[in-house]
N, C-alpha and C positions, 0 to 999 in steps of 0.2 A: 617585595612590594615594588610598583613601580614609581617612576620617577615623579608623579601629579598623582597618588595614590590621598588619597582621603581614609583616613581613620575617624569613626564613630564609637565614643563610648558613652552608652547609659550612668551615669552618677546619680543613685537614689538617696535621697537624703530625711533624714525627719517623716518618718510616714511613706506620704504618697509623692512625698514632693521630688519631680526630675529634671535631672540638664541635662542635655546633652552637652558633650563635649568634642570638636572639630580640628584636628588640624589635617592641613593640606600643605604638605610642601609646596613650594615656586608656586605662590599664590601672589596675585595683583599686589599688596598694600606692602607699602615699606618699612615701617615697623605698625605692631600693634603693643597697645600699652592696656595691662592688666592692674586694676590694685590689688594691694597686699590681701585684702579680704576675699578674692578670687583664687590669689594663688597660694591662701592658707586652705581654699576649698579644697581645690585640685590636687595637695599634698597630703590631706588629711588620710588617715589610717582609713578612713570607710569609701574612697576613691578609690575606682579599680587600680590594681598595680600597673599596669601599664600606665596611666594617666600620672600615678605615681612618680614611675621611673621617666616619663618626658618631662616632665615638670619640676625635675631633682636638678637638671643639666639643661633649663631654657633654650630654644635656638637664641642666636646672635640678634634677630629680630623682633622678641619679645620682652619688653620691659614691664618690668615690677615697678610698680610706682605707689606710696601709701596716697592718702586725700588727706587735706590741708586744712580745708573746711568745716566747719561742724556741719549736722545734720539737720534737721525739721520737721516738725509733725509729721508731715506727709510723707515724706522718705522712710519715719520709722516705722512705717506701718509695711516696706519692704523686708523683702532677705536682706541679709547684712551685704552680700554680694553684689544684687540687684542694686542697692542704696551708695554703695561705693564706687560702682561702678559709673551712675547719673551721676554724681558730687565728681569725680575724677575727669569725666566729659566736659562736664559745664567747664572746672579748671581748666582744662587745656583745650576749650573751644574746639573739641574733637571734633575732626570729618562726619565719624560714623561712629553708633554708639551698636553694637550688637549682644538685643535683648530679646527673650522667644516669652518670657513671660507675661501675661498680658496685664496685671497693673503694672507693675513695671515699664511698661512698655507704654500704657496710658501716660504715665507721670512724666514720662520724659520728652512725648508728644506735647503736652502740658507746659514743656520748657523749652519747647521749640529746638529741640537735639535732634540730629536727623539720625534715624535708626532701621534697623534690620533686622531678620531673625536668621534661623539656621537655615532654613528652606531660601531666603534668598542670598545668602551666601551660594549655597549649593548652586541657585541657579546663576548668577555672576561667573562661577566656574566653570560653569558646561557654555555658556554661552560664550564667552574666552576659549572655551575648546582645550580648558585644562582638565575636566574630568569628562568620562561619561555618565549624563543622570540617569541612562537604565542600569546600568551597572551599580551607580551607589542606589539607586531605588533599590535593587534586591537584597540589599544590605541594611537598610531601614527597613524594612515590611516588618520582619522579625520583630524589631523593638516596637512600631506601632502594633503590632498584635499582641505583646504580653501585656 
């Protein structure tokens, strides 16, 4: 792989329900902070092994963080992820909150968190001119087609 090489993996969980999962080396943001309820997703036995094995040995850049907070009606009606994710944001007055699911994504609009999904990560990168987006397009078609 090369050195701004973007890895995609499909995480299907519960049914129907998917994440993608992104990492990009020498990417813009100085650290990025995950809670524990994300990085219990990413670990778990039904996560492809590769996701597995990146997230056994975190990069330097990536912090595990639990939430401190209780939750709220409205939160519970997320993924545990999704809901950890907004409660860990709000905590730490996060930058950027990056969510592709769309209540999720509502509820945090709702909280005034400024947010993103995977498609505009993707394009941040190519515009930085650390990936190329035809190249990772031919790499998502797949997954948008099963």
């Amino acid at each position: 792989m090369g050195r701004n090489d973007i890895i995609l993996y499909r995480l299907k969980r519960r049914g129907d329900t998917e994440r993608m999962f992104v990492h990009c080396r020498n990417y813009s943001f100085e650290q990025i902070i995950i809670p524990q309820a994300v990085y219990s997703e990413l670990s778990d036995e039904s996560a492809p092994p590769p996701v597995q094995i990146w997230i056994a040995t975190p990069p330097n850049w990536l912090k595990i963080q639990p939430v401190s907070q209780p939750s709220d009606a409205i939160l519970d009606l997320l993924d545990p992820g999704e809901r950890a994710a907004i409660i860990l944001a709000q905590e730490l007055k996060a930058d950027l909150l990056l969510l592709d699911d769309m209540k999720a994504r509502r509820t945090a609009t709702a909280r005034r968190l400024a947010i993103t999904g995977i498609l505009g990560i993707l394009d941040q990168a190519a515009t930085m001119k650390l990936i190329d987006l035809l190249t990772v397009s031919h790499h998502c078609l797949p997954l948008a087609s099963e």
